[in-house]
Every structure is written in structure tokens, then in C-alpha cells.
C-alpha positions as CSV (number, residue, x, y, z in Angstrom):
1,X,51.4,15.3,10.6
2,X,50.5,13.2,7.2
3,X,47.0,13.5,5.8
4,X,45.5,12.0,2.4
5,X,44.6,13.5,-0.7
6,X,42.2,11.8,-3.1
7,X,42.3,11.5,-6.9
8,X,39.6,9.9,-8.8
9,X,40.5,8.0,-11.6
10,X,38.1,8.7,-14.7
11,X,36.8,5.2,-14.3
12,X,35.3,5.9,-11.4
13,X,37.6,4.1,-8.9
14,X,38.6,6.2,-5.7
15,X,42.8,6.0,-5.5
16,X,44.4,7.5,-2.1
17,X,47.8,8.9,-1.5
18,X,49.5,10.0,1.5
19,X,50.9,13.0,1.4
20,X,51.9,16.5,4.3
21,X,49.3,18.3,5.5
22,X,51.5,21.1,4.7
23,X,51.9,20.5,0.7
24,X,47.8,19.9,0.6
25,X,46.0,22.6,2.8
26,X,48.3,25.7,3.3
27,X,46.7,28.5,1.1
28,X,50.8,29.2,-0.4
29,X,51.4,25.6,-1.3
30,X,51.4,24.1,-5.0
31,X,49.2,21.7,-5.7
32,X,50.4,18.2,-5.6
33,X,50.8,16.4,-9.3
34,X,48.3,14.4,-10.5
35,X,49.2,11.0,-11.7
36,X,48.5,9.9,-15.5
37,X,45.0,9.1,-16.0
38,X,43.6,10.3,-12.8
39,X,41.2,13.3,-12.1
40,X,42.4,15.9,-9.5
41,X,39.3,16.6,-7.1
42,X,38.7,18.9,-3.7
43,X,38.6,17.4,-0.6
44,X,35.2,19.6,-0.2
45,X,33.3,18.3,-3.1
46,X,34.5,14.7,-2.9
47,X,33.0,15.3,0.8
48,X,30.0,16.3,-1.4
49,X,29.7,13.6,-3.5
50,X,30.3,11.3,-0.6
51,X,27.4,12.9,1.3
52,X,24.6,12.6,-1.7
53,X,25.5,8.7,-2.3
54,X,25.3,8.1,1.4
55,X,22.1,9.5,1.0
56,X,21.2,7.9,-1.7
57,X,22.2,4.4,-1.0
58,X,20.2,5.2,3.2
59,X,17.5,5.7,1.0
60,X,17.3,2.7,-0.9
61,X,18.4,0.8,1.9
62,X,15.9,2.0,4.0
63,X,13.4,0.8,0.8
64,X,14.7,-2.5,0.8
65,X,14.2,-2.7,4.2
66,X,10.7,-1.3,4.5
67,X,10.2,-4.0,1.5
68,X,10.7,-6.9,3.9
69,X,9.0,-5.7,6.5
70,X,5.7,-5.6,3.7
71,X,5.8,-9.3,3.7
72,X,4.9,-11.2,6.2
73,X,5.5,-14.5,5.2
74,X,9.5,-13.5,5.4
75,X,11.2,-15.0,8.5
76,X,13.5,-12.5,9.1
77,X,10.6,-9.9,9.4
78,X,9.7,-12.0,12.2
79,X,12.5,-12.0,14.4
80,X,11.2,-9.2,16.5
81,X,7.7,-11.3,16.8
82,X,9.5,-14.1,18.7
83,X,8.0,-12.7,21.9
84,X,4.7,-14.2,23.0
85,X,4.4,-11.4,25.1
86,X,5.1,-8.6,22.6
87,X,2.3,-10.7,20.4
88,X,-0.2,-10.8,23.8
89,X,0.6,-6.8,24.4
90,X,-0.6,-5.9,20.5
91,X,-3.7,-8.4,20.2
92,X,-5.1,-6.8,23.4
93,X,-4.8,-3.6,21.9
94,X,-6.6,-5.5,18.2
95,X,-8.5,-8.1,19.6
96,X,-9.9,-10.6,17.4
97,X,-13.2,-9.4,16.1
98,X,-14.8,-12.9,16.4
99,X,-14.0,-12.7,20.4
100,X,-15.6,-9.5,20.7
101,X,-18.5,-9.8,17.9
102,X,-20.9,-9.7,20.7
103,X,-19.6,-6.2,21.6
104,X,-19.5,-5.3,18.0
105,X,-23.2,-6.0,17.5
106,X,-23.9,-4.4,20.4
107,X,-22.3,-0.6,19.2
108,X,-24.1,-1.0,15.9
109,X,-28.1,-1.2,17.7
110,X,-30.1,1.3,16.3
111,X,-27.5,2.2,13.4
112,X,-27.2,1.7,9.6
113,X,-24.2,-0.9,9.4
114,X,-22.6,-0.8,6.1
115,X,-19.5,-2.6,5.2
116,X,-16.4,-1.5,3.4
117,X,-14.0,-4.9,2.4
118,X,-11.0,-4.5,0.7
119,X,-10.5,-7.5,-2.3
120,X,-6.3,-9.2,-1.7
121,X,-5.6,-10.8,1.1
122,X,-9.6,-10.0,2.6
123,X,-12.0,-11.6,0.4
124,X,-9.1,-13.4,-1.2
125,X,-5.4,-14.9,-0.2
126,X,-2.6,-13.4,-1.2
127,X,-0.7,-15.3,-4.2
128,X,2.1,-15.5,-6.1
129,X,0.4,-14.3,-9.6
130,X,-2.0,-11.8,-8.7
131,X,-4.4,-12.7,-11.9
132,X,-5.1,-15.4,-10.0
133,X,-6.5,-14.0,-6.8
134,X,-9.2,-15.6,-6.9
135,X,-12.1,-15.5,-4.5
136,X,-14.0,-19.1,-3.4
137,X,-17.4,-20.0,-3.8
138,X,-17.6,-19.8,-0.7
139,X,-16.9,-16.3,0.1
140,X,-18.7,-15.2,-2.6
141,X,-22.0,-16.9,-1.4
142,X,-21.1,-15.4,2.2
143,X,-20.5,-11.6,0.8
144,X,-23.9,-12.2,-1.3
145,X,-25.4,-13.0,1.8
146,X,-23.9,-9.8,3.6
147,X,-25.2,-7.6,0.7
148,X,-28.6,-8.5,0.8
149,X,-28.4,-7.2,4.8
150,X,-26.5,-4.4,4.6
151,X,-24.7,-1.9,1.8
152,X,-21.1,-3.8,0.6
153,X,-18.4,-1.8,-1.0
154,X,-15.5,-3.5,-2.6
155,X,-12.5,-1.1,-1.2
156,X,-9.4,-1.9,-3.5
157,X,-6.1,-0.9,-5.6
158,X,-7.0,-3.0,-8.3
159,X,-9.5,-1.5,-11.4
160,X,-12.8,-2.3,-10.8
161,X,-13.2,-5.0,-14.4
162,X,-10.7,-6.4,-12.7
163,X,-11.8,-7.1,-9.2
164,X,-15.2,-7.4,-10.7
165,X,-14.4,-10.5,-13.0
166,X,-13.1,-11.9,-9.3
167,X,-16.3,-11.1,-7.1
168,X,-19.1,-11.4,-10.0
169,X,-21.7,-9.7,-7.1
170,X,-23.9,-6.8,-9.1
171,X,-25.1,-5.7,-5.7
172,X,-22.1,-4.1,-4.5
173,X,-20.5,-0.8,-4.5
174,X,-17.4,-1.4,-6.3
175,X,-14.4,1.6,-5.8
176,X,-11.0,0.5,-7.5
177,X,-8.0,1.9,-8.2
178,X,-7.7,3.0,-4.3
179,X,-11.3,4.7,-4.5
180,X,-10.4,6.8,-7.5
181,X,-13.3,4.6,-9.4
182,X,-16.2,4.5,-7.7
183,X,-19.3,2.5,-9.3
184,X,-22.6,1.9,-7.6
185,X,-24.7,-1.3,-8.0
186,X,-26.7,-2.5,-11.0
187,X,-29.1,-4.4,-8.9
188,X,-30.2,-4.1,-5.0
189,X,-30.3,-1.8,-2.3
190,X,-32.0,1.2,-5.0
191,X,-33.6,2.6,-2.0
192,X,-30.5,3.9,-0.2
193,X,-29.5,6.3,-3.4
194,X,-33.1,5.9,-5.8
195,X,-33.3,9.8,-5.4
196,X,-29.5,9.8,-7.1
197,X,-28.7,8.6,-9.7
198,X,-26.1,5.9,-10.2
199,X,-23.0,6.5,-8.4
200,X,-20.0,7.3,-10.4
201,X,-17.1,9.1,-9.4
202,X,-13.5,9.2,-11.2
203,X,-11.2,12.3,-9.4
204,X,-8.2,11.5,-11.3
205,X,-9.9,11.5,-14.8
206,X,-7.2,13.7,-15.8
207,X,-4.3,11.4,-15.3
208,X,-5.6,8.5,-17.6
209,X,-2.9,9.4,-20.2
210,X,0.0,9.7,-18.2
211,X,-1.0,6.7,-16.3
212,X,-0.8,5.0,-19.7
213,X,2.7,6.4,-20.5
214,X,4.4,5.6,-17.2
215,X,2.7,2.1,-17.4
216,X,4.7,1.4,-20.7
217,X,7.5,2.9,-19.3
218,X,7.2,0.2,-16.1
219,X,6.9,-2.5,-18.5
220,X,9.6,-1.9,-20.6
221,X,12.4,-0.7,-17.3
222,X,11.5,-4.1,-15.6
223,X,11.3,-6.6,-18.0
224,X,15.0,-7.9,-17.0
225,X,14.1,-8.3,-13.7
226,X,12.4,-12.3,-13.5
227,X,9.3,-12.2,-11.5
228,X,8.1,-8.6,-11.7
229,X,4.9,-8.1,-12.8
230,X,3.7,-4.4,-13.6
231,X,-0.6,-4.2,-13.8
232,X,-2.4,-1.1,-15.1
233,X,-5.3,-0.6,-12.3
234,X,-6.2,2.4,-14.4
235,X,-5.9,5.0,-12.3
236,X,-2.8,3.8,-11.0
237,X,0.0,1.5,-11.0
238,X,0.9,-1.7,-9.1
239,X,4.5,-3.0,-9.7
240,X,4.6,-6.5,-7.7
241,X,7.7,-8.0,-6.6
242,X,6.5,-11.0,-5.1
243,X,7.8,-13.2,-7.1
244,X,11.5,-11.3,-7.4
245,X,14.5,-12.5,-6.0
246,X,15.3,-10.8,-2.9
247,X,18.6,-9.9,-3.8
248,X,17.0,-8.1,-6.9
249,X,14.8,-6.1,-5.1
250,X,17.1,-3.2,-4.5
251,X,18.0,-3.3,-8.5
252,X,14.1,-3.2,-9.2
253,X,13.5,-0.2,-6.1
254,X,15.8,1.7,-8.6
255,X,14.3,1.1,-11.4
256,X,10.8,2.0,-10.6
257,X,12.2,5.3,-8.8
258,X,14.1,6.0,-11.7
259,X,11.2,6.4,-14.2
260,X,8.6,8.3,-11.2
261,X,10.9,10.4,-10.2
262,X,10.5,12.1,-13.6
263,X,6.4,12.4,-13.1
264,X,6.2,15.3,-10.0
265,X,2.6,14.4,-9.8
266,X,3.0,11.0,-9.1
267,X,3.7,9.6,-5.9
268,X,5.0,6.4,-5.1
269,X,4.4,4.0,-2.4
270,X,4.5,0.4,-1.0
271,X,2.2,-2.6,0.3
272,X,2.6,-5.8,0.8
273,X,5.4,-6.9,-1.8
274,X,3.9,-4.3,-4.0
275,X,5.0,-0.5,-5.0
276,X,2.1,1.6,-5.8
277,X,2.2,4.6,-8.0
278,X,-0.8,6.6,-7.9
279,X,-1.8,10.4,-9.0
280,X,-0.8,13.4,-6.2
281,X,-4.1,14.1,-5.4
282,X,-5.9,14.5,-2.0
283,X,-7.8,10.9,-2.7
284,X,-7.2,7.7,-1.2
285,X,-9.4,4.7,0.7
286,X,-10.5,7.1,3.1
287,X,-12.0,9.8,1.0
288,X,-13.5,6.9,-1.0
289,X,-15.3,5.3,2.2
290,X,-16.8,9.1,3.1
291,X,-17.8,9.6,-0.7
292,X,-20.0,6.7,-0.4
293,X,-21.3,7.2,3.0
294,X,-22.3,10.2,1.7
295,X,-23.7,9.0,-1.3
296,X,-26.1,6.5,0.6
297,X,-27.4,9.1,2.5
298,X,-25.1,8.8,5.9
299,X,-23.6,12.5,5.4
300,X,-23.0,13.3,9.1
301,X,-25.6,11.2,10.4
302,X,-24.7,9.7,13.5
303,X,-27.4,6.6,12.9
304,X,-24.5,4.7,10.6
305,X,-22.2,2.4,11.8
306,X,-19.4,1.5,8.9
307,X,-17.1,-1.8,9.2
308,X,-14.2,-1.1,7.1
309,X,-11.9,-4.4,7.2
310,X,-8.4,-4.9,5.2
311,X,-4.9,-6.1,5.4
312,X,-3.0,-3.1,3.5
313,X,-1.1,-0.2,3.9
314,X,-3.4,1.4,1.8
315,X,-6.5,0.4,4.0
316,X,-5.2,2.6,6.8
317,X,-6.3,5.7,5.8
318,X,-10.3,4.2,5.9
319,X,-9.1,3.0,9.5
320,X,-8.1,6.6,10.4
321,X,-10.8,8.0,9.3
322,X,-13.3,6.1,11.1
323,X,-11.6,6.8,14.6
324,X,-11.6,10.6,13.7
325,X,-14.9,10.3,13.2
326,X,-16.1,8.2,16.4
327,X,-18.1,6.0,14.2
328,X,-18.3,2.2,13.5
329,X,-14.8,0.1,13.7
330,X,-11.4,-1.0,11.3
331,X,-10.6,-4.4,11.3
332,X,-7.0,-5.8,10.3
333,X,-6.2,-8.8,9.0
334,X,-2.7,-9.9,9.6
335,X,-1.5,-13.0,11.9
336,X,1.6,-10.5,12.9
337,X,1.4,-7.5,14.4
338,X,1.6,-4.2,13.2
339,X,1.0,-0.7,13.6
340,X,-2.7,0.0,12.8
341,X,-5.4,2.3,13.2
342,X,-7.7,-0.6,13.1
343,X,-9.7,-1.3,16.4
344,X,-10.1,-5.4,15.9
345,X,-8.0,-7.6,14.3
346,X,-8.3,-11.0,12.2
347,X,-5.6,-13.5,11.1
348,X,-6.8,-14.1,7.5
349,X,-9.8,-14.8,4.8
350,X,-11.0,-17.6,6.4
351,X,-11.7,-15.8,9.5
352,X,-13.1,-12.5,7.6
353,X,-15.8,-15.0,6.1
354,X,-17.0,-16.6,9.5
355,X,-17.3,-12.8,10.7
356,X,-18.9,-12.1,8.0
357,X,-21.1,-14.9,8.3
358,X,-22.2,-14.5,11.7
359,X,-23.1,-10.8,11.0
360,X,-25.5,-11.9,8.3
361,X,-26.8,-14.6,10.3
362,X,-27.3,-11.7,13.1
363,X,-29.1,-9.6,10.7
364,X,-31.2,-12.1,9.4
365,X,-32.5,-13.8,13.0
């Protein structure tokens, strides 16, 4: 019976020869010469070595893949969605909050309504450069509108000057940096917390300086890679690969793993064309949304009814939360199916400002 042996070449390259069982894997035999240049290894740790990459590269695979399958816009994302059936099947199970806003109003009578709104791809499309996200007149008359009915939180990874110089609204709640910076409002609704005094909450003070660090670090790993654009949300990190080749996306998964993996107390995730590297603590959109509940006053009070609506990843831990606690509804916005905790659904800004619309126009009849 013939088997193989394998020498490695100190260049890396794998070289197999053919050899007997019998002069490679009985316990008296010699071992078999090794050629010039080459590198004798065992068939066990080559087995090794083999295992580990495979791991590695299933990983990264299984990044890439999860990458694509963050955008929506990509086609081949869409190849499962080609069934109008499939589609019908998960919009029953979302429906569109504008068909059932009747039903919606009628939950919230006799209850506090306040409203939780995440900023990209909400109050705002999602773009190629995401300093230019910028909200319309528009909306921003809409959400005014909505504050002056009922509390308004800004829900979002970006840091709060930043989302701020986008909105320009004083009267809302403002938590950036995925609820990790929570400000309350300079003007309006003062009778909700006037016993408090102005809300400000940052539970990953701490991290500020390594935030910093790995943020130069980002900046400087990825500047070969066209199109990515790394933004310091202050208490975390966004590294957006919207505008990156596809084909470079594995190239740039490595990268950013390469320089968290040296930060244990970082975690790294992903939304929609985006990786997210935010402190290990137990804090995200959730915990945010039930720090400011609490702060207005709606500690477990079952006369509140909270409308938390968003189109992230990021947003489903605020969706979660609010169907463990039996109270109010999440909306997603997405035109494509997806796995979500949200109750309704809409397809995109346009139709989060008519909703929001009407339910200002509710309040104020």
C-alpha cells in the first residue's frame, strides 16, 4: 500500500511525495531523507496546522459572508427573497405599521407613549459617505412635531455632536455611541425629569483612552484599503466598508480583527456594511432605552407605552427588550426580510416620517 509523506519547503509551499506505508509509519523504520531546502514535518502537526487555518479561513469566510448579507442593496443577498411567498409569510409576521396604526393607537390609550428613533437609515438614508447622512427639512419639522407630543430619544452608534449637528432638535433625548452617551434636553418636556437634574450618563467613561489608541491604530491598518472609512463615535468605533471593493472586504475583515484581537475588552461586531468595535460591558441600545424610561419616571410603571423604531443590528436589543417586558412595540425598517424582534415593520425613511406624522397628528386632534 503507498501513502504520502509531506515536506514543507521553508517558503511555505506544501511539496508531496509518495512513498511505503511501511518506510513512513512503522515505529523501527528510518526516517525518509529530506530533500535540500525542505523542512521535515509530522503527519500529526501538519494535521494541526491544517486544522487551525481551516478554522481560520471558516471564520473569515463566514465574516465575509455575514458581510453581504448586512447589505441589502447586494443582489446576491437577495436570491433567497425571490419568493413572494417567503416575503408574504415574514410581512405577516412584521406588518407594516402604517396598516396597523389604528391598532397601534389603540394599545397606547391611557399610556405615556414615548419614542425611541435610531438616526441612519431611520431619520436618515443610508449613504455612501456617512458625514453626509443628512436628515431633510422635512423630517426634522416632522420629529419637532413628535417632540412637542411626546418624549423623543435619538437611539444611535454615532457620538452624540455628531448626530446632533445632523438633527439640530434641543428637545430630544440624545444617547450616542450605542447608549453609552446619554444627554437629556436643553429645552422642553422639564416636567417629565424637573425633580432630576439633567440627564447624563457615560458607563464606559473608562475606555475613552483606549478608544483613542485603537482608533489610531484603525486609521493607520486601513489606510491601503480605498473606500474605508474608520469614525471615532467616542465611545466606540465604526469602521465602514461601504464604499470597499467587495473583493477587499475579506483583506479589510483581517485587518480590523488583527488589531482588536489584541484589546480583550473590546468586542467587535457588524451592521449594515459597518464593523463596530465597542467596550465589553453589559451596555447596549437596550439598557440605554430602560435608563431613560427610568429617568422620565416610567420605572416599572405599566402606564408607558415606548415605540422604539430602527433598521440595525444594533437596534435589536431595544426590540428585545420591549417584548420581555410586554410593553409598547419595535418597529423595523428594512424592504427585505429579516430576522427581528420587532413587532411592525416599515420599508424606509419616507415611511418612518408619515408614521411619524400621523402619530403627531393623532396626539394633537
Amino acid at each position: 500500500m503507498v501513502s504520502q509523506n509531506v515536506v514543507v519547503p521553508e517558503t511555505g509551499m506544501i511539496t508531496v511525495s509518495t512513498v511505503s506505508n511501511s518506510t513512513v509509519f512503522t515505529p523501527s523504520s528510518q526516517k525518509p531523507p529530506t530533500a535540500p531546502g525542505y523542512i521535515s514535518i509530522s503527519k500529526k502537526k501538519l494535521l494541526k496546522n491544517l486544522e487551525i487555518n481551516g478554522a481560520q479561513s471558516q471564520r473569515l469566510n463566514s465574516w465575509v459572508d455575514s458581510m453581504r448579507a448586512s447589505s441589502p442593496t447586494h443582489l446576491k443577498s437577495l436570491s433567497s427573497l425571490s419568493s413572494k411567498e417567503e416575503l408574504d409569510a415574514w410581512i405577516k409576521r412584521h406588518p407594516s405599521a402604517l396598516d396597523m396604526f389604528e391598532r397601534i393607537i389603540e394599545a397606547s390609550r391611557g399610556k405615556q407613549i414615548v419614542m425611541f428613533l435610531d438616526y441612519d437609515g431611520t431619520l436618515s438614508p443610508i449613504v455612501d459617505d456617512p458625514d453626509r447622512a443628512f436628515m431633510s427639512s422635512k423630517m426634522r419639522r416632522t420629529v419637532r412635531k413628535l417632540a412637542k407630543s411626546f418624549p423623543t430619544s435619538i437611539v444611535t452608534g454615532r457620538c452624540i455632536d455628531k448626530v446632533y449637528s445632523f438633527v439640530k432638535l434641543a428637545e430630544l433625548y440624545y444617547a450616542g455611541s450605542h447608549g453609552m452617551d446619554i444627554k437629556g434636553p436643553t429645552k422642553g418636556f422639564s416636567r417629565y425629569n424637573k425633580d432630576k437634574p439633567s440627564v447624563l450618563y457615560q458607563p464606559a467613561g473608562d475606555f475613552l483612552p483606549m478608544i483613542d489608541e485603537v482608533f489610531k491604530q484603525l486609521v493607520e491598518k486601513t489606510k491601503s484599503t480605498p473606500g474605508a472609512k474608520v469614525e471615532n463615535n467616542k465611545f466606540c468605533l465604526s469602521v465602514h466598508f461601504r464604499c470597499v471593493d467587495e473583493k477587499k472586504w475579506s483583506e479589510l475583515a483581517l485587518k480590523v480583527r488583527s488589531v482588536v484581537k489584541n484589546y480583550p475588552t473590546l468586542k467587535l461586531s457588524q451592521g449594515r456594511k459597518v464593523f463596530e468595535i465597542r467596550p465589553m460591558i453589559k451596555w447596549d441600545k437596550g439598557k440605554a432605552l430602560e435608563f431613560l424610561l427610568e429617568s422620565l419616571g416610567f420605572e416599572n410603571c405599566n402606564e408607558v407605552f415606548p415605540i422604539y423604531i430602527g433598521d440595525d443590528r444594533t437596534d435589536e436589543d431595544a426590540f428585545k427588550l420591549l417584548r420581555e417586558r410586554g410593553q409598547g412595540f419595535g418597529i423595523l425598517v428594512s424592504k427585505f426580510p429579516k430576522d427581528t424582534n420587532a413587532s411592525y415593520s416599515l420599508q424606509d425613511p419616507s415611511e418612518v416620517m408619515d408614521f411619524l406624522r400621523r402619530l403627531a397628528e393623532w396626539k394633537q386632534m
